[in-house]
C-alpha positions in Angstrom: -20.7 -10.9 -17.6 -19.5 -8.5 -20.0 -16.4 -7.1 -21.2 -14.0 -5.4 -23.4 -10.5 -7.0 -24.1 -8.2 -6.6 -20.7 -4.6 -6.4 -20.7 -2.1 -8.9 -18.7 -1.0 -6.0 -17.1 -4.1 -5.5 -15.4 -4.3 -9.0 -14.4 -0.4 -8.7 -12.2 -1.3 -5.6 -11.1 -4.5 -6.7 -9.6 -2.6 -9.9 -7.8 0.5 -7.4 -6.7 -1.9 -5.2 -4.8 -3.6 -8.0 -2.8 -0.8 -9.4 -1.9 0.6 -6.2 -0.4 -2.6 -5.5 1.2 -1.1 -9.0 3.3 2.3 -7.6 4.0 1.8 -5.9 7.2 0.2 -8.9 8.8 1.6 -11.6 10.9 1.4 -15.6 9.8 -1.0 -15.9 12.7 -3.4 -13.2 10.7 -4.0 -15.6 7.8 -5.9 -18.4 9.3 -8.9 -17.4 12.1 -12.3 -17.1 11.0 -14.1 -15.1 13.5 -17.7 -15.5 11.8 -19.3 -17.5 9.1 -19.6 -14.8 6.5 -16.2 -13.0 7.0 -13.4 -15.6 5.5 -9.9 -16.0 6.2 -7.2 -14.3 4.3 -4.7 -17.2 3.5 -8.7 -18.9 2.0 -9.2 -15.8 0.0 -5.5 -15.8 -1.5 -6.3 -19.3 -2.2 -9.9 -19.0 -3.5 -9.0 -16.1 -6.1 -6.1 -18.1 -7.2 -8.4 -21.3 -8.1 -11.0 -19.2 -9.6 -8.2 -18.4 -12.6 -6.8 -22.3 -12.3 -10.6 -23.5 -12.7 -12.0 -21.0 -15.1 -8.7 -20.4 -17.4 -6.4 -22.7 -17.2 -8.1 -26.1 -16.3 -9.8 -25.7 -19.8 -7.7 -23.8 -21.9 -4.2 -24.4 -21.2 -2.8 -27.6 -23.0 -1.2 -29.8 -20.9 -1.8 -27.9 -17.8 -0.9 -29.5 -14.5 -3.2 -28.7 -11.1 -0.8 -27.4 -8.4 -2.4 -29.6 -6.0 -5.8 -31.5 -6.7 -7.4 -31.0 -3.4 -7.2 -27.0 -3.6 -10.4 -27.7 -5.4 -12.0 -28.9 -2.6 -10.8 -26.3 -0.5 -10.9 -23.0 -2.0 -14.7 -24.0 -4.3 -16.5 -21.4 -2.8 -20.2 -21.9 -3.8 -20.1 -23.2 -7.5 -21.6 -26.6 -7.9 -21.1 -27.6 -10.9 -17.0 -27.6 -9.7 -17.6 -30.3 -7.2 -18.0 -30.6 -3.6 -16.2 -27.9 -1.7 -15.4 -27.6 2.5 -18.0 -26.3 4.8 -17.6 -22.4 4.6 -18.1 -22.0 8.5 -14.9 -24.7 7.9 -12.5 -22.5 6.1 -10.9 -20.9 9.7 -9.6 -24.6 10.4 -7.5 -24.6 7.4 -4.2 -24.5 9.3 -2.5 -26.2 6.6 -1.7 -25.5 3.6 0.8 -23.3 5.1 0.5 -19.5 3.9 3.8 -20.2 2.2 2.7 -22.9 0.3 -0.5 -20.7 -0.6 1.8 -18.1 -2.2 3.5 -21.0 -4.0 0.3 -21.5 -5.7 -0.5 -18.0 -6.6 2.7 -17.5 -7.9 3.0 -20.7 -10.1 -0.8 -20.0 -11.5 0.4 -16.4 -12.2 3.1 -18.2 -14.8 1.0 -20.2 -16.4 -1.5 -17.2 -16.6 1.0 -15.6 -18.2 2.1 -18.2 -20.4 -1.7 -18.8 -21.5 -1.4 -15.4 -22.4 1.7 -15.5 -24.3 -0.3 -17.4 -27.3 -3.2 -16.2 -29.6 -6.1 -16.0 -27.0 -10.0 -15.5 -27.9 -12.3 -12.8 -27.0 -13.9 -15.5 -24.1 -10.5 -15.9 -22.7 -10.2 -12.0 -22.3 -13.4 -11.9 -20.8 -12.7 -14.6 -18.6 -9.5 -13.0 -17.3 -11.4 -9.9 -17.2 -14.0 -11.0 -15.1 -11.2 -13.3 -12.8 -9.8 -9.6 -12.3 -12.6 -7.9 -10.9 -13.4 -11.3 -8.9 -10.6 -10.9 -6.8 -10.7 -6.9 -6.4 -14.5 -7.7 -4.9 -12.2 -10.2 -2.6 -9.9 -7.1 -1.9 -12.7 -5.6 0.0 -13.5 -8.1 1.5 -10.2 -8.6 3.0 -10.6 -4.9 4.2 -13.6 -5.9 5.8 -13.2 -9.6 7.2 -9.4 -8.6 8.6 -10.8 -5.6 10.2 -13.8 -7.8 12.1 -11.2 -10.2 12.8 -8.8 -7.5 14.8 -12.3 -6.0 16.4 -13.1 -9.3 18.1 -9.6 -9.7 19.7 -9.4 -9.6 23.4 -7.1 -6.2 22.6 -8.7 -5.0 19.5 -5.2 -5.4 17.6 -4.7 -3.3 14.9 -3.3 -2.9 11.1 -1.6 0.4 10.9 -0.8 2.9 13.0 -2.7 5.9 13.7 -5.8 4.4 11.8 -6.2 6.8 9.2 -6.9 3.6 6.5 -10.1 3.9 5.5 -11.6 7.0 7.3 -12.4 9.7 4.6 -15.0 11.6 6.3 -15.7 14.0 3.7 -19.0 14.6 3.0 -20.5 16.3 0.1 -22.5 19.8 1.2 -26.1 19.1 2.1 -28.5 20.0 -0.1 -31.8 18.5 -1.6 -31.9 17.1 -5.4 -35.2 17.5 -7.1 -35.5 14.5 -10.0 -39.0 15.1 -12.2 -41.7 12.0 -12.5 -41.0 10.6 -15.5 -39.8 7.0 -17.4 -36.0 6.0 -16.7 -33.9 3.5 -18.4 -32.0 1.4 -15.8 -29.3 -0.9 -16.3 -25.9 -1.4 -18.0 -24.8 -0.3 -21.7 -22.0 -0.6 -23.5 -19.5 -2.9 -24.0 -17.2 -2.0 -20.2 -17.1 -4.8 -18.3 -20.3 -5.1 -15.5 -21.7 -8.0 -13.9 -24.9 -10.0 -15.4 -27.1 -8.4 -12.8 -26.6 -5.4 -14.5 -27.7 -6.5 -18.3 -30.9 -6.2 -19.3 -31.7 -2.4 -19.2 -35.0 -1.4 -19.4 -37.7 1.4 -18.9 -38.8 2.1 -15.1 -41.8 4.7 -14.2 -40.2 6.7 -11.8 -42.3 9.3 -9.4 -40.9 12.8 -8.6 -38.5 12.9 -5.7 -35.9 15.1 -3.6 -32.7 13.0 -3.1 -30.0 14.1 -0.2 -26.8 15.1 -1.4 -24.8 13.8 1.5 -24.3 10.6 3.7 -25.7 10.6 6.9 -23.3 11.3 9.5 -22.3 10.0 12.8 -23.4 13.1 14.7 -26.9 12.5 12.8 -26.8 8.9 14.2 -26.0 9.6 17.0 -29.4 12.0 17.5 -31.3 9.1 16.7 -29.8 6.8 19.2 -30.3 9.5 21.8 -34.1 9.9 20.8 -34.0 6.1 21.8 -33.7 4.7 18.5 -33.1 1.5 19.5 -35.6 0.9 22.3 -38.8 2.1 20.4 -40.3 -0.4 18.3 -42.6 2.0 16.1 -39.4 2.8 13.8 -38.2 -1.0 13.3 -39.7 -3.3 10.4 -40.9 -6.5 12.2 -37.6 -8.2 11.2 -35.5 -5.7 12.1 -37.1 -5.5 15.8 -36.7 -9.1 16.7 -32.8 -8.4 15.3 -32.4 -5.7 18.2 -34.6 -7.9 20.9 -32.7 -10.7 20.1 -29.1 -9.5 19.5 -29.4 -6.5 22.2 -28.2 -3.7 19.8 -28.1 -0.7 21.2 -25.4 1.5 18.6 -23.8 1.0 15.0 -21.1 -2.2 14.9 -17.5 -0.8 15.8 -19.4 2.1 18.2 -18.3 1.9 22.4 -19.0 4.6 24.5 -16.1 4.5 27.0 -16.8 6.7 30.6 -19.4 9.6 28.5 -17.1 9.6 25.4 -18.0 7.8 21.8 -15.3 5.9 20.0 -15.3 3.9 17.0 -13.1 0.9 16.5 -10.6 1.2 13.0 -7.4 0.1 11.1 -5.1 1.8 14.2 -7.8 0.5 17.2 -10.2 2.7 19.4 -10.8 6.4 18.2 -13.2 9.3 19.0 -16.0 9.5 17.0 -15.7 12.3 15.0 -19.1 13.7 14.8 -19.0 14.8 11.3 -17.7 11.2 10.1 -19.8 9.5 7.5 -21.8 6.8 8.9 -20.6 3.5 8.4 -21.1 -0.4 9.3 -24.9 -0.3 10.0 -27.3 -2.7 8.5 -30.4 -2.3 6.6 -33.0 -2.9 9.7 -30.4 0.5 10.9 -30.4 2.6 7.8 -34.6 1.5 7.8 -35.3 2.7 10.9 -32.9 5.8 11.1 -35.3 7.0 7.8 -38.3 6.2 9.4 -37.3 8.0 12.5 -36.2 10.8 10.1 -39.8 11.0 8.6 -38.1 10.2 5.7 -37.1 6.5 3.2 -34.2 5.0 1.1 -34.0 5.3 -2.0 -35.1 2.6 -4.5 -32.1 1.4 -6.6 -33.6 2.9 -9.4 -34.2 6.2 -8.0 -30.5 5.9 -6.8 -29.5 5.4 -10.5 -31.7 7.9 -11.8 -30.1 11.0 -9.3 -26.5 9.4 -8.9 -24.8 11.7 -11.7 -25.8 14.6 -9.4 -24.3 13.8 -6.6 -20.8 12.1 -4.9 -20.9 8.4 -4.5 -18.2 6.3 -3.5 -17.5 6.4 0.8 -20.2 4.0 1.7 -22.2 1.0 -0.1 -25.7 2.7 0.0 -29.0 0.8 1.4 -31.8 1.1 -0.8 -34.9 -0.1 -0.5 -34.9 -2.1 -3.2 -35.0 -6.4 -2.8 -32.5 -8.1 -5.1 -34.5 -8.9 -8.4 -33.2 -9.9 -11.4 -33.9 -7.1 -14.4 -36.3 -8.1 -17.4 -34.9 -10.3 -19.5 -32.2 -11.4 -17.1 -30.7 -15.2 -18.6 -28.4 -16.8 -16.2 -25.4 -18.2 -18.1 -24.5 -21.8 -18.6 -22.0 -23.4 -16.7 -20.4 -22.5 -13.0 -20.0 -19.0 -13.9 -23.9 -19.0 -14.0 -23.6 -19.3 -10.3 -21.9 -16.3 -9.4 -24.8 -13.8 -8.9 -28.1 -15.5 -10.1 -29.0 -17.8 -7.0 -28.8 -15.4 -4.8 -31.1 -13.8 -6.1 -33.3 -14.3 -2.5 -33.9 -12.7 1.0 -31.1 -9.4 -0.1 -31.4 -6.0 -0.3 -29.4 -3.8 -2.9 -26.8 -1.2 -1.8 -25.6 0.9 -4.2 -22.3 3.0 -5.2 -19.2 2.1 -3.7 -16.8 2.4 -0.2 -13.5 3.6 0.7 -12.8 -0.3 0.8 -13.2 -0.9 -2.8 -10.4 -1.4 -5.4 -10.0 1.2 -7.5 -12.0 1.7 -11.0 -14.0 -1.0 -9.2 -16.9 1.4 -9.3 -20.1 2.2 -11.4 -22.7 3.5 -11.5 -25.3 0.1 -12.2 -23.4 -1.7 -10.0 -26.1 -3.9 -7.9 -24.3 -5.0 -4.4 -26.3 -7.1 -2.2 -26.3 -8.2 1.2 -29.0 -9.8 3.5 -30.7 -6.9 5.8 -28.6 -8.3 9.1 -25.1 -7.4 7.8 -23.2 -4.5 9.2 -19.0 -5.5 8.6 -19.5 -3.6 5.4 -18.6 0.3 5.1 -22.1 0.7 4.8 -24.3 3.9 4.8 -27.8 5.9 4.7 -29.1 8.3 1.8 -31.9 9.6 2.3 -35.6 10.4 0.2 -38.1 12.7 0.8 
C-alpha cells in the first residue's frame, strides 16, 4: 500500500459513519450469518476495530493494554501471521460479546488511536492509519451488501428503510459507442494517493482497437435475454458457468421474483417493481459472460476498462471484466501480515472494475482492481459491454 499523510479527522469520521450505518437496526440484526461469505455486522464492527488494535497500537503504542485478548482470535480474519483465528463460516455463532461490549471496544481503541496520534508519529504510522481507514470503508460496503442478503433470506424479506430508495440510482449515462485506437497503454497506479499494492507496478500493455458502451446494461436489457431463454440454452454459458445454473437452478438475477406476470426486485424498503430502465445489478460473472455472448458481444478486459474509463461514467455498479486476477509486473508482496491482504488471493477471481452505489465515498479510482470468484452475485454488480 501506498499513501500520503492522513488526518485523524479522517480516521473519526470514517468510524462515525459506520456506526450510523448500524443505528437503524435492531440487536437481533448484529449477529446472524446467513452465508459463509457475507459476515455479521457486530463481526465487522469488531474486525475493523482489531485491524487498528493489531496493526497500530499493539506495536506502536507504549504501554498499550489489549481490550480483551481473545478479540484476536475472534475478529483475525485471514492473516496468519496474527495467529489462529475462528472458522469464518463460525462468525454467525458469536452471540456473545454482546454488541454493547463490541462498541465498548471501538470506542476505547478509538482513544487510544487518538492518543497515539497525539505524539510525533512517522510516515509508516500515517500510512498505516491510512490504509486502516480505507479497510474499514471496503467493510462499509460490505455491511451494505451482507445486511441486505441477510433481510432477503428472511421468511418476510424485512427491511432497512422505508420506501427503499437506499441504494437505487438508476441513472444511466446516454448510450453511445466509444471508439479507443490500437495502441500501447500504461496501466496501473501513480502518484503518491493512497491505492492498494495490486495497483503498483504500472506498466506498458499492447492494447487492440475497440468500441466500449457508454452505459450499464439495464434491467429491461436483462430481461430480453432471459426471455430469449437465457438461462436454459447452454451455447451462451462457459462450462463453469453452465454446471452453476444446472446445479443451482437459476433462472433470473439474485434479488429478481416475478410475482402473478409482474417483475420485482428485492431492496433496502422490500419487494419493488423492476423498473425497466434500472441499471442491472447483483449478477455474477457466469451472468454478465453469457448476457455478452448472447449479445454477440464481450467484457471488457481490465486494461481496456482503464484505457476508456475517463470517457465515460463509472461508479453505480462494480464492473465484470474479463480479466483473471494477476498480479502486475514487478508486483512484491510486502513483509509481514499486511502482505496478506490482497496477494494470496491472487487465484480462481475475476476483476470488476469502477465502483457501486454501496461504496464509501472518495472510495473510488480509477486502478482500483476488485475481485471476486465468477459465482458471486450479493455485490451491486454490473455488465459493460465490448464490441
Amino acid at each position: 500500500m501506498q499513501s500520503t499523510i492522513t488526518s485523524i479527522e479522517h480516521y473519526f469520521s470514517t468510524r462515525k459513519r459506520t456506526e450510523k450505518f448500524c443505528q437503524p437496526l435492531s440487536i437481533e440484526d448484529y449477529t446472524p450469518q446467513v452465508v459463509e461469505h457475507a459476515s455479521p455486522i457486530k463481526w465487522q464492527l469488531g474486525h475493523t476495530t482489531w485491524f487498528f488494535e493489531t496493526f497500530l497500537l499493539n506495536k506502536h503504542l507504549k504501554g498499550y493494554e489489549c481490550f480483551n485478548k481473545q478479540f484476536n482470535f475472534l475478529f483475525n480474519s485471514y492473516y496468519n501471521n496474527v495467529g489462529k483465528r475462528i472458522a469464518r463460516n463460525h462468525r454467525g455463532v458469536l452471540t456473545r460479546p454482546s454488541v454493547e461490549e463490541v462498541y465498548k471496544y471501538r470506542h476505547y481503541v478509538d482513544r487510544h488511536i487518538e492518543l497515539l496520534f497525539s505524539q510525533e508519529v512517522t510516515p509508516e504510522l500515517h500510512e498505516l492509519l491510512t490504509t486502516g481507514i480505507h479497510h474499514e470503508e471496503q467493510h462499509q460496503e460490505l455491511m451494505y451488501t451482507d445486511l441486505k442478503l441477510m433481510f432477503y433470506h428472511h421468511p418476510f424479506k424485512t427491511t432497512y428503510e422505508k420506501g427503499g430508495s437506499l441504494l437505487l440510482d438508476s441513472n444511466n449515462s446516454a448510450l453511445e459507442w466509444i471508439d479507443i485506437k490500437e495502441g500501447v497503454y500504461n496501466i496501473g497506479h501513480e502518484g503518491t494517493e493512497f491505492c492498494y499494492d495490486n495497483e503498483l507496478g504500472r506498466h506498458k500493455t499492447y492494447i487492440n482497437s475497440f468500441s466500449i458502451c457508454s452505459h450499464l446494461v439495464t434491467n429491461e436489457e436483462y430481461m430480453a435475454f432471459i426471455n430469449d431463454g437465457g438461462y436454459k440454452k447452454f451455447e451462451y454459458w462457459l462450462d463453469e458457468g453452465w454446471a452453476w445454473v444446472q446445479n443451482n437452478n437459476i433462472t433470473q438475477p439474485l434479488y429478481w421474483e416475478e410475482i402473478d406476470g409482474k417483475w420485482y426486485e428485492f431492496t433496502y424498503g422490500g419487494d419493488q417493481r423492476l423498473h425497466p430502465q434500472g441499471i442491472l445489478a447483483h449478477i455474477n460473472f457466469y451472468e454478465a459472460d453469457a448476457f455478452a455472448r448472447w449479445k454477440g458481444m464481450r467484457l471488457p478486459t481490465e486494461f481496456e476498462w482503464e484505457v476508456a474509463a475517463q470517457q465515460f461514467e463509472w461508479g453505480k455498479r462494480w464492473e465484470w471484466t474479463n480479466s483473471a486476477y494477476l498480479p502486475y509486473p514487478n508486483f512484491k508482496t510486502a513483509e509481514g501480515a499486511l502482505g496478506e491482504y490482497n496477494g494470496k488471493f491472487m487465484i480462481n477471481t475475476m476483476v470488476l472494475r469502477g465502483a457501486s452505489v454501496a461504496t464509501s465515498p472518495n472510495h473510488s479510482r480509477i486502478t482500483y482492481r476488485n475481485f471476486f470468484h465468477p459465482h458471486f452475485r450479493w455485490q451491486y454488480t454490473g455488465i459493460r459491454l465490448v464490441k
